[in-house]
VMD Tcl script that draws the C-alpha trace (Angstrom):
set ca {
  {0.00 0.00 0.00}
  {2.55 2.55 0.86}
  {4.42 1.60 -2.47}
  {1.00 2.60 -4.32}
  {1.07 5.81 -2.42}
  {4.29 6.36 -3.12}
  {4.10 6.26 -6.88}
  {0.70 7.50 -7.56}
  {2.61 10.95 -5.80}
  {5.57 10.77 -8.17}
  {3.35 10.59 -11.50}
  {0.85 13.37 -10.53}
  {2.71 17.14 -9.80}
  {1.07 17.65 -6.49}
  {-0.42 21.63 -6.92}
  {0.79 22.67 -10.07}
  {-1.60 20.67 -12.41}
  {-5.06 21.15 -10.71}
  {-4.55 25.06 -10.92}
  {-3.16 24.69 -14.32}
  {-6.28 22.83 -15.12}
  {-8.33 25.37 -13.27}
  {-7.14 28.51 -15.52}
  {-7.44 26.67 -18.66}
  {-10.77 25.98 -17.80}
  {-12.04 29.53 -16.53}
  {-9.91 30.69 -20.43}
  {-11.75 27.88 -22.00}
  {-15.07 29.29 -20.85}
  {-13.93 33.20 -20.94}
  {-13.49 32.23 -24.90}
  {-16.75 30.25 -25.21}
  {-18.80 33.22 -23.37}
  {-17.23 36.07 -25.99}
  {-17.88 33.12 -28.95}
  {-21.46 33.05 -27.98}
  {-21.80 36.66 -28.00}
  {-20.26 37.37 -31.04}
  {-22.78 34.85 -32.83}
  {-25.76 35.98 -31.06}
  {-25.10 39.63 -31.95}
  {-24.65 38.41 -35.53}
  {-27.72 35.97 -35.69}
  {-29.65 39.27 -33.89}
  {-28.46 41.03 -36.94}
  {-28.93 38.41 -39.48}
  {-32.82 38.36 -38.33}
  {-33.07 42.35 -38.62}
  {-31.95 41.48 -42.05}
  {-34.19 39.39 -42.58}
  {-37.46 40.75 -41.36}
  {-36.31 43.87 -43.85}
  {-36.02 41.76 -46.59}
  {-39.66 39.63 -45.59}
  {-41.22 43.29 -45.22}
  {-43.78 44.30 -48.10}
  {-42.04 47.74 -48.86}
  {-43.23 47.47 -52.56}
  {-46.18 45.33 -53.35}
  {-46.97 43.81 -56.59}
  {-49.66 45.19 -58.61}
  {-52.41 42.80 -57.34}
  {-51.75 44.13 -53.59}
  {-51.58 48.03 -54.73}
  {-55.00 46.70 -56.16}
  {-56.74 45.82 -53.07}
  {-55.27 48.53 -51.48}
  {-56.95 51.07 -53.38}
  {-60.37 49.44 -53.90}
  {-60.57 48.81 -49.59}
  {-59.67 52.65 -49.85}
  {-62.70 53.37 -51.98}
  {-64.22 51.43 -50.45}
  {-63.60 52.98 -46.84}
  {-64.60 56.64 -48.62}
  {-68.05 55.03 -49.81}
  {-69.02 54.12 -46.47}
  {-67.75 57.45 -44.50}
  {-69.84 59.55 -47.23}
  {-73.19 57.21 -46.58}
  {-72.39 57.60 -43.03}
  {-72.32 61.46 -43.59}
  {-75.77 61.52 -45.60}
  {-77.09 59.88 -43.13}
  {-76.14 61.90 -40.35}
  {-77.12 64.88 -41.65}
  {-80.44 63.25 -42.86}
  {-81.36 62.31 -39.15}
  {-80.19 65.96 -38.24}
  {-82.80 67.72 -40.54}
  {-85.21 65.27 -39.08}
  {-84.32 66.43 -35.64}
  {-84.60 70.37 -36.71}
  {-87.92 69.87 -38.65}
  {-89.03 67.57 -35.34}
  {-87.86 71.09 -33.38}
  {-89.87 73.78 -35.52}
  {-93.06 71.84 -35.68}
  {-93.14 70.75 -31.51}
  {-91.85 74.39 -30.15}
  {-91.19 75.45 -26.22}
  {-94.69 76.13 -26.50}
  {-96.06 73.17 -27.74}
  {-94.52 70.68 -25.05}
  {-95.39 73.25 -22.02}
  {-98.88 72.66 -23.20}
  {-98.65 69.03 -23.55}
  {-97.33 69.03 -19.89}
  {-100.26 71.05 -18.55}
  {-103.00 68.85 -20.07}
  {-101.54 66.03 -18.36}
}
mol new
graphics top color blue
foreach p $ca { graphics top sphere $p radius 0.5 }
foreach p [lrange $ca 0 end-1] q [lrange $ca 1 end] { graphics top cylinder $p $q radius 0.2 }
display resetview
């Protein structure tokens, strides 16, 4: 036994190697930390790239298309929504001249 403890002593540098092992390691994973970085930066990058290029800056003719016609579309509608706004007012005004002050303070008194 003590000739096993003896020569397992000789073949193994007793500090040196474990703290040699030690600062490879923390280089090992300085290195693998700033690699890591560096490619998610450039995949970050590569994916604003991307999106850029998927983005519809110029559409094709049969886009511009529907574009326009939901556009004329949209001005239809707001201009019926107009008429009939101001319809429903002259309703309201002709409603006002024909039941004056007058009239309802009557109406109340009969009741």
């Amino acid at each position: 036994m003590s000739s096993q403890g003896s020569s397992s002593s000789s073949t193994n540098p007793p500090d040196n190697r474990p703290s040699e092992l030690r600062k490879l390691s923390f280089v090992a994973s300085f290195e693998h930390q700033k690699f890591i970085e560096g490619v998610s930066s450039q995949a970050y990058e590569l994916g604003l790239k991307a999106g850029r290029g998927q983005a519809n800056l110029h559409p094709d003719d049969e886009t511009q298309a529907l574009i326009l016609s939901l556009t004329d579309r949209n001005d239809e509608l707001q201009k019926q929504v107009k008429e009939a706004n101001d319809s429903l007012l002259d309703i309201a005004r002709e409603i006002g001249k024909d039941n004056g002050p007058t009239t309802c303070r009557k109406g109340l008194i009969t009741f």
